[in-house]
C-alpha positions as CSV (number, residue, x, y, z in Angstrom):
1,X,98.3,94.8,203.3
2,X,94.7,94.8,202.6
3,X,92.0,96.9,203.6
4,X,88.5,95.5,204.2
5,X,85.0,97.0,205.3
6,X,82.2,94.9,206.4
7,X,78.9,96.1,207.0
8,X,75.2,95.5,206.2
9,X,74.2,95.6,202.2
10,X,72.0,95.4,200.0
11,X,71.9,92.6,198.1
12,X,70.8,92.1,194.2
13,X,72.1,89.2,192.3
14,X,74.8,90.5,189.4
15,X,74.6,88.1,186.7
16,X,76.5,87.6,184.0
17,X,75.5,89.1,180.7
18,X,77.1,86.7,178.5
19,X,77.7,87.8,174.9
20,X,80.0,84.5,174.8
21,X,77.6,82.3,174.2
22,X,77.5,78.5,173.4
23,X,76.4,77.7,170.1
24,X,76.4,74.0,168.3
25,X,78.5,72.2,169.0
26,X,80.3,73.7,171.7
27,X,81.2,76.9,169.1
28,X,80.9,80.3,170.4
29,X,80.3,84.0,169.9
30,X,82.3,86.4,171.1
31,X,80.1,89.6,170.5
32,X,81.6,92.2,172.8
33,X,84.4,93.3,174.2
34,X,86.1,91.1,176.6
35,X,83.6,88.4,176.1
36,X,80.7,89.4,178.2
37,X,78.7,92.5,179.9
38,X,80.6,92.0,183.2
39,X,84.1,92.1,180.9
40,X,85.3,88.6,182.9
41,X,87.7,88.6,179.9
42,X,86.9,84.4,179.7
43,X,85.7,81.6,177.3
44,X,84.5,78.9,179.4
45,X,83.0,76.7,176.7
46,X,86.4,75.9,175.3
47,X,87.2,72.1,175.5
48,X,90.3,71.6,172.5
49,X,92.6,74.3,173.7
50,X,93.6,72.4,176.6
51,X,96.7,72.8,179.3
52,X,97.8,69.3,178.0
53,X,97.2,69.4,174.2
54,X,98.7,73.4,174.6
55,X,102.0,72.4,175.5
56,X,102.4,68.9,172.7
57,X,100.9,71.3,169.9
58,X,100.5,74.2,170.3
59,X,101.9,77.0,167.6
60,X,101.3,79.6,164.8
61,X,98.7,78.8,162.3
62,X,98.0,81.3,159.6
63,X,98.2,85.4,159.7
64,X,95.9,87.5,157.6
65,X,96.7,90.6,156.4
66,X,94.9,94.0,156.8
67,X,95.5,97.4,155.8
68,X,97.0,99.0,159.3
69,X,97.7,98.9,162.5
70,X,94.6,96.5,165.1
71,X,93.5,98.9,168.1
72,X,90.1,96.9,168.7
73,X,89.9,93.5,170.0
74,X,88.5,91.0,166.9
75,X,84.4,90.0,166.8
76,X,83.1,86.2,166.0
77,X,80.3,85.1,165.3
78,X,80.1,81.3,164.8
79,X,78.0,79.3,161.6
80,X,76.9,82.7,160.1
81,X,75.4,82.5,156.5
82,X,76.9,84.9,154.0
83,X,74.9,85.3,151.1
84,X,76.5,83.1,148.1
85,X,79.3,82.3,150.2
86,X,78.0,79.6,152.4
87,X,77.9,79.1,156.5
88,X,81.2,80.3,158.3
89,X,83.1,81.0,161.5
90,X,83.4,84.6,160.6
91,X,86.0,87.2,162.3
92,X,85.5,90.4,162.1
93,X,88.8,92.5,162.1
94,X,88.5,96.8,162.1
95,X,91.6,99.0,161.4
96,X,92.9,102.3,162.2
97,X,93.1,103.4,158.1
98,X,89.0,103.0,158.8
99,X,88.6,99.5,157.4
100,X,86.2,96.9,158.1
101,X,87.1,93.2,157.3
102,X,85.1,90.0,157.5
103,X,87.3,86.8,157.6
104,X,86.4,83.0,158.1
105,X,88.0,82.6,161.1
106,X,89.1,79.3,160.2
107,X,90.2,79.6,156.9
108,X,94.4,81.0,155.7
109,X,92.9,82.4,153.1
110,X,93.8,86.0,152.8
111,X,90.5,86.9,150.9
112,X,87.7,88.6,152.9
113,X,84.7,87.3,153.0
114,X,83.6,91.0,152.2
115,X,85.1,94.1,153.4
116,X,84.0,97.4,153.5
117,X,86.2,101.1,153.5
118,X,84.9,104.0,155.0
119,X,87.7,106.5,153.2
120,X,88.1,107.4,149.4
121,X,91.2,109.7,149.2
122,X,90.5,110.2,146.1
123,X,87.6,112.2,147.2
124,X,89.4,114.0,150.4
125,X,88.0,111.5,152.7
126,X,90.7,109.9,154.7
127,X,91.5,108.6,158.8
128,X,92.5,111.8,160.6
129,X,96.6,111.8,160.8
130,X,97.7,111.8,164.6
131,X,99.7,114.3,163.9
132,X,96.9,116.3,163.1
133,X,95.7,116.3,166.7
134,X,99.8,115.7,168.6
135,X,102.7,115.5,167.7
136,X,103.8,113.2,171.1
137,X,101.6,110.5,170.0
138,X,101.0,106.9,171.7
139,X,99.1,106.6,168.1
140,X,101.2,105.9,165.6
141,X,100.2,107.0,162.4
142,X,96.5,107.6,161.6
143,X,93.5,107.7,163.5
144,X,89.9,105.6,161.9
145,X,88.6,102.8,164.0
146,X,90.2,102.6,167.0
147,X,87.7,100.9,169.4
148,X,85.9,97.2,169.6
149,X,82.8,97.4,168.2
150,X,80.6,95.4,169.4
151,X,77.5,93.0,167.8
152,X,73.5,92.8,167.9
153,X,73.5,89.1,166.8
154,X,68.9,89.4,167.0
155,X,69.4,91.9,164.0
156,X,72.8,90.8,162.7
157,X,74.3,94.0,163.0
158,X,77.8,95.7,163.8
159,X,77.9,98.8,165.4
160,X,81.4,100.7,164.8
161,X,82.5,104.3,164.8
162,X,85.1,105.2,162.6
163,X,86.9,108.9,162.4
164,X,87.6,110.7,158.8
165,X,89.0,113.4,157.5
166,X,87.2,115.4,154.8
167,X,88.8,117.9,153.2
168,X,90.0,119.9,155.9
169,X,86.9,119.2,158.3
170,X,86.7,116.1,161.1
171,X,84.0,113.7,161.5
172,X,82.8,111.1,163.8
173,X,80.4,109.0,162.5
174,X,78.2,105.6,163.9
175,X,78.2,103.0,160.8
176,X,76.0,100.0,162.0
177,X,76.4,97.3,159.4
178,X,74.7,94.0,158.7
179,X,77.3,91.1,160.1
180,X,76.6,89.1,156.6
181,X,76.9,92.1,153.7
182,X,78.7,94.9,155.3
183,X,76.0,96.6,154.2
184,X,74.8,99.9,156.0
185,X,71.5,99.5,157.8
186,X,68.5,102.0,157.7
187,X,69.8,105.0,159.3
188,X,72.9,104.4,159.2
189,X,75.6,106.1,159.5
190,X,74.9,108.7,161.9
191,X,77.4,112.0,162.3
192,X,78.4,111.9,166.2
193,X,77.6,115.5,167.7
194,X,76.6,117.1,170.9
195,X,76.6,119.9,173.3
196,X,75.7,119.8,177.1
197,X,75.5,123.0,179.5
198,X,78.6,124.3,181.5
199,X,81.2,126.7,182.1
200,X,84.2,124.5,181.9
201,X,87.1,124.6,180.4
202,X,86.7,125.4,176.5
203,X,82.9,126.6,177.1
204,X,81.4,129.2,174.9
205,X,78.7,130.9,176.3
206,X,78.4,128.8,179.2
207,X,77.7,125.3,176.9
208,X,80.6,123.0,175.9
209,X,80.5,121.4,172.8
210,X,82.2,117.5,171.9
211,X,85.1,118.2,169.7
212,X,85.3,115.4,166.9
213,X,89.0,116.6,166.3
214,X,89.9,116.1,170.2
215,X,88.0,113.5,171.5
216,X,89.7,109.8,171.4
217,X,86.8,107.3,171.1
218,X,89.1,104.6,172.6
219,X,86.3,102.5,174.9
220,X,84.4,99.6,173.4
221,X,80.9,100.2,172.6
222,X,78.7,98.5,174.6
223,X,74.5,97.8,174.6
224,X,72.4,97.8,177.2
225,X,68.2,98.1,177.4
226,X,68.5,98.9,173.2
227,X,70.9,101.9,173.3
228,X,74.6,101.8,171.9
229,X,76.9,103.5,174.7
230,X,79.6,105.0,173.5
231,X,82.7,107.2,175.3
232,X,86.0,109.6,175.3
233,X,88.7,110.4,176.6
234,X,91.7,112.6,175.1
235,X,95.0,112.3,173.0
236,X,98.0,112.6,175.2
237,X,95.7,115.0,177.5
238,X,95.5,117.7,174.4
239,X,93.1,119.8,175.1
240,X,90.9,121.4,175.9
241,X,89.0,118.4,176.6
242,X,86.6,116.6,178.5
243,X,84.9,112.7,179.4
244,X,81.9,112.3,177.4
245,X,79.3,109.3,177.1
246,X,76.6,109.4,174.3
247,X,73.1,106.8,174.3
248,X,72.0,105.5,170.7
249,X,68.9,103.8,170.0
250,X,70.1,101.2,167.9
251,X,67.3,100.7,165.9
252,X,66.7,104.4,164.9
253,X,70.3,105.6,165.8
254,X,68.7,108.4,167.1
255,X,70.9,110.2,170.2
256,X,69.1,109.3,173.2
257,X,71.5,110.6,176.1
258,X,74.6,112.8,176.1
259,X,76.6,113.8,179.4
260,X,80.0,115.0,180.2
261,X,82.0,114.1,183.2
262,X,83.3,117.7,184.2
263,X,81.0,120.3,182.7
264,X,82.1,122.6,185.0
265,X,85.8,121.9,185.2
266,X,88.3,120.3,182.8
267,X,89.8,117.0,181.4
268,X,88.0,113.6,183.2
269,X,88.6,111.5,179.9
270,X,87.2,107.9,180.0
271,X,89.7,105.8,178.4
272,X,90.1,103.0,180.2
273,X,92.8,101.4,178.3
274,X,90.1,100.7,175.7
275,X,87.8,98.2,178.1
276,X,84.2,99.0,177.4
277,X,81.7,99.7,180.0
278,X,80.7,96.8,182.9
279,X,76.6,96.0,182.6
280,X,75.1,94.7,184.9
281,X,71.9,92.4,185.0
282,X,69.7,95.7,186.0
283,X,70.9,97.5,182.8
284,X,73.2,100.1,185.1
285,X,76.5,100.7,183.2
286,X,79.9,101.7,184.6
287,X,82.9,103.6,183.5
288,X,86.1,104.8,185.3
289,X,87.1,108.1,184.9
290,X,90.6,109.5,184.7
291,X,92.4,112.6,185.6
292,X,90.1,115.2,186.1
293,X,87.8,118.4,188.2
294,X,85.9,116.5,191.2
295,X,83.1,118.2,193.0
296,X,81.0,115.2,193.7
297,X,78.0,117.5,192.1
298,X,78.5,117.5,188.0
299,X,82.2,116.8,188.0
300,X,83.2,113.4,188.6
301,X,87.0,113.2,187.6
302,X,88.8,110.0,189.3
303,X,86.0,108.1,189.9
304,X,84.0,105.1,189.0
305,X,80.6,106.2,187.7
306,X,77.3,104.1,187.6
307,X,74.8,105.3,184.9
308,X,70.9,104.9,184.6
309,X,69.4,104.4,181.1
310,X,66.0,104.8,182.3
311,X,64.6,107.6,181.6
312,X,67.7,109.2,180.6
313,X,71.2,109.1,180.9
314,X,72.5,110.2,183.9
315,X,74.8,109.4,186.9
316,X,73.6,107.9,189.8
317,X,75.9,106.4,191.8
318,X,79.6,106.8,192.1
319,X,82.9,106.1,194.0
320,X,85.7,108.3,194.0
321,X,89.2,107.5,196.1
322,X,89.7,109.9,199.1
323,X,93.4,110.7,197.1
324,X,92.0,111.5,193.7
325,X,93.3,115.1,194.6
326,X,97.3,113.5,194.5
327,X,96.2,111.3,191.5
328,X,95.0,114.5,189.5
329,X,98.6,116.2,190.2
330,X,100.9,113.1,189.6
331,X,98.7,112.2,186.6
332,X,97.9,108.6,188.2
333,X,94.7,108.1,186.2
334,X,92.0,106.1,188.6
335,X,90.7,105.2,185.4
336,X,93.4,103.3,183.7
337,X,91.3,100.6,183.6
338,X,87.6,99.3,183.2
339,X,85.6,97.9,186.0
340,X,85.3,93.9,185.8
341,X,82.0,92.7,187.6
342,X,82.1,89.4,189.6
343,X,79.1,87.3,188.8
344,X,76.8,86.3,190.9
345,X,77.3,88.6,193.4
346,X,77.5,93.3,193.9
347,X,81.6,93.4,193.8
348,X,83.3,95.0,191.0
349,X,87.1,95.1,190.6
350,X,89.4,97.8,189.2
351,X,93.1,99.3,189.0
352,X,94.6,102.3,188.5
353,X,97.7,103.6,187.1
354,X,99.5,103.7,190.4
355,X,99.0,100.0,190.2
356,X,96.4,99.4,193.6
357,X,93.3,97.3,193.1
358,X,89.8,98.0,194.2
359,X,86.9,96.3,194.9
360,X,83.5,98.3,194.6
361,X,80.1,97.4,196.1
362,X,78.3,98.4,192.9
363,X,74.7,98.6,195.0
364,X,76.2,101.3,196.7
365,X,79.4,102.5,195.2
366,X,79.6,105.0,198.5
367,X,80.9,108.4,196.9
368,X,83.9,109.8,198.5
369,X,85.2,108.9,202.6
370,X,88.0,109.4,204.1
371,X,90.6,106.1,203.8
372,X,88.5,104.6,200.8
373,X,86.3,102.9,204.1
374,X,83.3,102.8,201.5
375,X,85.1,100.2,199.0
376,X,84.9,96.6,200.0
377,X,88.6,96.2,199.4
378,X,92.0,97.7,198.1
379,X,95.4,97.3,198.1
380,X,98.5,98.4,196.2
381,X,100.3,95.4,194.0
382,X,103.4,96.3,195.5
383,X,102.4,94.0,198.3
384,X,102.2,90.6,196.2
385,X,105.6,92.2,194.3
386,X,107.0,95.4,195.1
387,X,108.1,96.2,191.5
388,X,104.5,96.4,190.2
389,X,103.0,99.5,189.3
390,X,100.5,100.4,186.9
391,X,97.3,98.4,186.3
392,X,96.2,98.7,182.6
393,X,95.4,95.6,181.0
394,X,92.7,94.7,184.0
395,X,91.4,91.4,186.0
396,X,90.2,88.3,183.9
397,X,87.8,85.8,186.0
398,X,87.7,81.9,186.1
399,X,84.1,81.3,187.7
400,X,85.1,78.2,188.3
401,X,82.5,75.3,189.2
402,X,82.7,73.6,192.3
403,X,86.0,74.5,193.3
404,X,87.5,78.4,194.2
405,X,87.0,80.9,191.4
406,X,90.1,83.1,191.1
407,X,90.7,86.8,189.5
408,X,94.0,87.1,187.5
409,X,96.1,90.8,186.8
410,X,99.2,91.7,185.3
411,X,100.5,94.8,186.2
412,X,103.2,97.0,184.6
413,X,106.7,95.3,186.3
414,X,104.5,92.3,187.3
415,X,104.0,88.4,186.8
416,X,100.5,87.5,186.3
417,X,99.3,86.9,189.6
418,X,96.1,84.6,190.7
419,X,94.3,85.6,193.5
420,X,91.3,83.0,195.1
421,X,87.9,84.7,195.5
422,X,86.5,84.7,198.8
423,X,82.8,84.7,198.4
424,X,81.7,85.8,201.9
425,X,85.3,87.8,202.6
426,X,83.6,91.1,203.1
427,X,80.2,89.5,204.7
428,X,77.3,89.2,203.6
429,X,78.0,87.4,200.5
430,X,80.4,90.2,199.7
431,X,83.2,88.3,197.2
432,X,86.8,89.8,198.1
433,X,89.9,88.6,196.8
434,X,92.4,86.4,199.4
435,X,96.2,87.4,199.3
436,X,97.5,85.6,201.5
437,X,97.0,82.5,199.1
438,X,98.5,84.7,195.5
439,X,99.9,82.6,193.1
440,X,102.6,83.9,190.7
441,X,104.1,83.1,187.0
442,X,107.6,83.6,186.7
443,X,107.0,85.5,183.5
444,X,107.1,89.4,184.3
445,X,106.3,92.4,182.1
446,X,108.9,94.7,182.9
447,X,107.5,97.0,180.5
448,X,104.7,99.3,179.5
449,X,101.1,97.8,179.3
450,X,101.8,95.5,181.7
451,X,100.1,91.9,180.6
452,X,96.6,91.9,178.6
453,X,94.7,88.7,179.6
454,X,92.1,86.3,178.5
455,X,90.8,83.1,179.9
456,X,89.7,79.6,178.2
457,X,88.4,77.1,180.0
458,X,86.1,73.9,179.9
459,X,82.3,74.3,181.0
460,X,83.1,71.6,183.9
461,X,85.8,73.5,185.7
462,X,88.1,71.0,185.5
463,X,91.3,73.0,183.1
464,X,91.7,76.8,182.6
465,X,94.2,78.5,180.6
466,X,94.9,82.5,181.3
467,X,97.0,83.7,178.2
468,X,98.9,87.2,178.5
469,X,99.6,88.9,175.8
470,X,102.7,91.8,176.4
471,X,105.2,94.0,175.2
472,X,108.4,91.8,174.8
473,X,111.1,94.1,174.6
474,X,111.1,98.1,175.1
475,X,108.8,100.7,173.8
476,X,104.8,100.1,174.1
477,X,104.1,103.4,175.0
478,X,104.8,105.9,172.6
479,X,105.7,103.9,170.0
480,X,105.8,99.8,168.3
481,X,107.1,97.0,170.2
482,X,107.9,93.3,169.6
483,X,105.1,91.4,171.3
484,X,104.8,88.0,173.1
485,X,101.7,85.9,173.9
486,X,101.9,83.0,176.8
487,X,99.8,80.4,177.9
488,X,99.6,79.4,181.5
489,X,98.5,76.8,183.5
490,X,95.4,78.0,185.5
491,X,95.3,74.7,187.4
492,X,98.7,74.0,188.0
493,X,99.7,77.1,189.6
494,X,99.9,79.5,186.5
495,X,103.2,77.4,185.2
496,X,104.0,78.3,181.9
497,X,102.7,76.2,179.0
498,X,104.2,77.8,175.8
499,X,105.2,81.1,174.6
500,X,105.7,82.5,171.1
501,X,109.1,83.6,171.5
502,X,110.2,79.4,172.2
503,X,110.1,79.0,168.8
504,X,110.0,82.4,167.3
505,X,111.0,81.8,163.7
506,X,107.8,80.4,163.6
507,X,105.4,81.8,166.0
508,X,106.7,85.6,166.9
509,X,103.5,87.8,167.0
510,X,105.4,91.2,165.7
511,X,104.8,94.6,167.0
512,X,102.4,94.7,170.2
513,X,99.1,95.6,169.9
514,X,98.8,97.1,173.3
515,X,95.7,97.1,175.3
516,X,94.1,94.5,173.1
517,X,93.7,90.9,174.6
518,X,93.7,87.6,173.2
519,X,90.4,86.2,171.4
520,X,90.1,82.6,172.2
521,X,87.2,80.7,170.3
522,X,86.5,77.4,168.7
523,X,89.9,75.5,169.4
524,X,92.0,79.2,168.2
525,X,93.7,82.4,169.5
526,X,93.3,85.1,167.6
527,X,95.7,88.3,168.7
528,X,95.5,91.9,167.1
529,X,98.7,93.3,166.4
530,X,100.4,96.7,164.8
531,X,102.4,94.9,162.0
532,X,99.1,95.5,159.4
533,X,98.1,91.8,160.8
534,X,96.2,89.3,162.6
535,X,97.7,86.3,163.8
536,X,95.8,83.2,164.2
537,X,97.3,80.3,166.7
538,X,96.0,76.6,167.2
539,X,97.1,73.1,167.7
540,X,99.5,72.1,165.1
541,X,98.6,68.8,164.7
């Protein structure tokens, strides 16, 4: 069952910040996370990867090796110049062992373009061992570069943070590299540091201090009005430990805002199963927040916070779920995903990890109310299948021209289900999301994750493909799984295209690489995984 609340609001146009932007010839850039600002997760310029040529030709290309395991979706830019190399398609491609790797993105070739290493264990410097930080780990192994970075394509330049060890002592640092060298720029790096005021848990003399060791820089970064936004969450909830978000100017590098989600309290990690922040057109940036103190004053655990980047950063707005008291004690994180923006209009949509879905009005997220009655919409995926539950890998949008746009989500225990967009549902020209007319794979993912999407399509509206990437047998939490990427028909009722277990001697993906979805550009998939490689699918022939 659904909930609804209609009522007069303000309305300010949401558009989409698209980082996925055509280039010649019908080539793209994917820049940021999840393709865009609003994280709609979809490529609509794509015209060769089609439903049709999909299931004639669709398979395994090439794989190209890197040095460990892929926790951060892969960049592109498209017709980049590297000096004395020519013009490519170029991927770039980040590691946990702290590794940065610039590929032609069309190209088997196993050779970098350039690549550049943040560690010399020769020296002392090396990624920080999980088990330095846990010993129940859903890291495996080491700790370097574990979110997407993301891309200024006016100054060329990547903006990363990778995590050492040096003899004995931690480090965080900001690299921001020119896209064509892997060159530092001017300022660059930048040690990560900060302290804010507060008596919470872990404070000494009534200020807490960010904790390189502790603090799991999962989010993607994110830019907005010049500054480089960056968050944390924890490892396994070790702690002591708290959220944090830290402003950059990009330009300088120089630490422009710093707060922390529960100053006064404890825990309130943003992790978001690594989505980076929703931007809207106004420059106001979300985050969910998990587990953590709420006091609606300067502790905001289980709630979806809006920030200004005015002046300064701060919170201004926020939504928290009249149950985040029960979500704090059965460790049901609100924020177990990001917060996807539907363009064109003030709805956002998120999940949490006890699998329901809400809809926010992000020009006036509402606080906290008895029944959620402040949220445009919500309602538990148990309704469309009662064997759902958690919602990690979050919605993808088809915005689709002239016809009804739809929102797709794979839960944990769920097919991926397609739900038509109502534009006026809430009034108002509030969008909310029709169940009554769900449609359904027959593909589930029984197990941990739950499905990771991306969307292709053509500009015209006229085919769409929604690929899911999962865990294909066992494990996925705390440790490797076998993985398995499928391509559905987003016109024909999400029927199922091709999979790379059909022919698996040829086209298996190896070990998941959870919470990281599919890059679709130029005619190719590109999918992260934690077998040391990227694989690279396309029409065969």
């Amino acid at each position: 069952m659904s909930r609804f609340l209609r009522k007069p609001l303000s309305r300010s146009i949401v558009l989409m910040s698209f980082a996925c932007m055509t280039a010649a010839f019908g080539q793209v850039n994917i820049l940021t996370q999840r393709y865009d600002n609003s994280r709609t997760g979809a490529n609509l310029s794509e015209t060769v990867l089609t439903p049709t040529s999909v299931a004639s030709s669709f398979g395994k290309l090439f794989t190209l090796p890197v040095d460990g395991a892929i926790y951060a979706q892969p960049l592109l830019v498209s017709n980049l110049s590297i000096p004395g190399k020519g013009t490519h398609n170029v991927l770039f491609v980040v590691t946990m062992n702290d590794v940065v790797y610039a590929f032609d993105a069309d190209s088997s070739s196993t050779t970098p373009l350039w690549t550049v290493s943040f560690v010399n264990p020769a020296a002392g410097i090396t990624p920080v061992p999980i088990t330095d930080i846990t010993v129940a780990a859903n890291i495996q192994d080491n700790v370097g570069i574990e979110s997407t970075p993301v891309i200024d394509l006016p100054s060329n330049t990547l903006y990363l943070v990778a995590r050492t060890k040096e003899n004995g002592a931690y480090y965080q640092r900001i690299h921001a590299l020119d896209i064509t060298t892997g060159a530092e720029r001017t300022n660059s790096p930048v040690i990560i540091s900060g302290s804010v005021a507060g008596t919470g848990n872990g404070a000494v003399n009534n200020r807490l201090t960010f904790d390189p060791l502790l603090g799991n820089q999962r989010t993607g970064l994110a830019i907005a009005s010049h500054q480089l936004l960056i968050a944390w969450a924890s490892h396994e909830d070790f702690g002591p430990y708290h959220g944090w978000v830290m402003s950059y100017d990009i330009t300088t590098l120089r630490q422009t805002g710093i707060i922390c989600t529960t100053p006064n309290g404890t825990n309130g990690g943003i992790w978001m199963s690594s989505w980076a922040p929703a931007v809207d057109s106004s420059n106001f940036v979300y985050y969910t927040v998990g587990n953590g103190t709420w006091d609606a004053r300067r502790n905001f655990g289980e709630s979806v916070i809006k920030l200004s980047l005015s002046e300064r950063l701060g919170i201004v707005d926020f939504f928290t779920p009249a149950n985040w008291n029960a979500l704090n004690g059965n460790d049901d994180d609100f924020g177990s995903t990001g917060l996807m923006l539907i363009p064109g209009s003030n709805t956002a949509v998120t999940g949490t990890k006890k699998g329901l879905i809400y809809l926010v009005n992000t020009a006036k997220l509402g606080w906290e109310k008895t029944s959620d009655l402040q949220s445009v919409q919500w309602f538990d995926m148990r309704d469309l299948n009662q064997y759902a539950y958690s919602a990690k890998g979050g919605p993808v949008y088809w915005n689709r021209p002239g016809s009804t746009s739809m929102v797709y989500i794979q839960n944990e225990g769920d097919p991926v289900h397609g739900l038509p967009v109502l534009p006026n549902g809430g009034g108002l020209g509030i969008p909310t999301l029709d169940l009554s007319n769900a449609q359904a794979s027959y593909n589930y993912s029984p197990y941990f994750g739950g499905g990771v999407l991306a969307l292709s399509g053509d500009p015209a509206g006229q085919h769409a493909i929604v690929w899911s990437s999962t865990c294909y047998s066992g494990g996925g939490g705390d440790s490797y799984c076998p993985g398995i990427l499928r391509a559905l028909d987003a016109t024909n009722g999400l029927s199922s295209l091709w999979d790379s277990e059909a022919n698996s001697t040829q086209d298996r993906v190896g070990n998941w690489a959870k919470f990281v979805p599919p890059v679709v550009a130029n005619g190719k998939v590109y999918l992260a995984t934690f077998s040391n490689q990227l694989v690279v699918y396309g029409l065969t022939k």
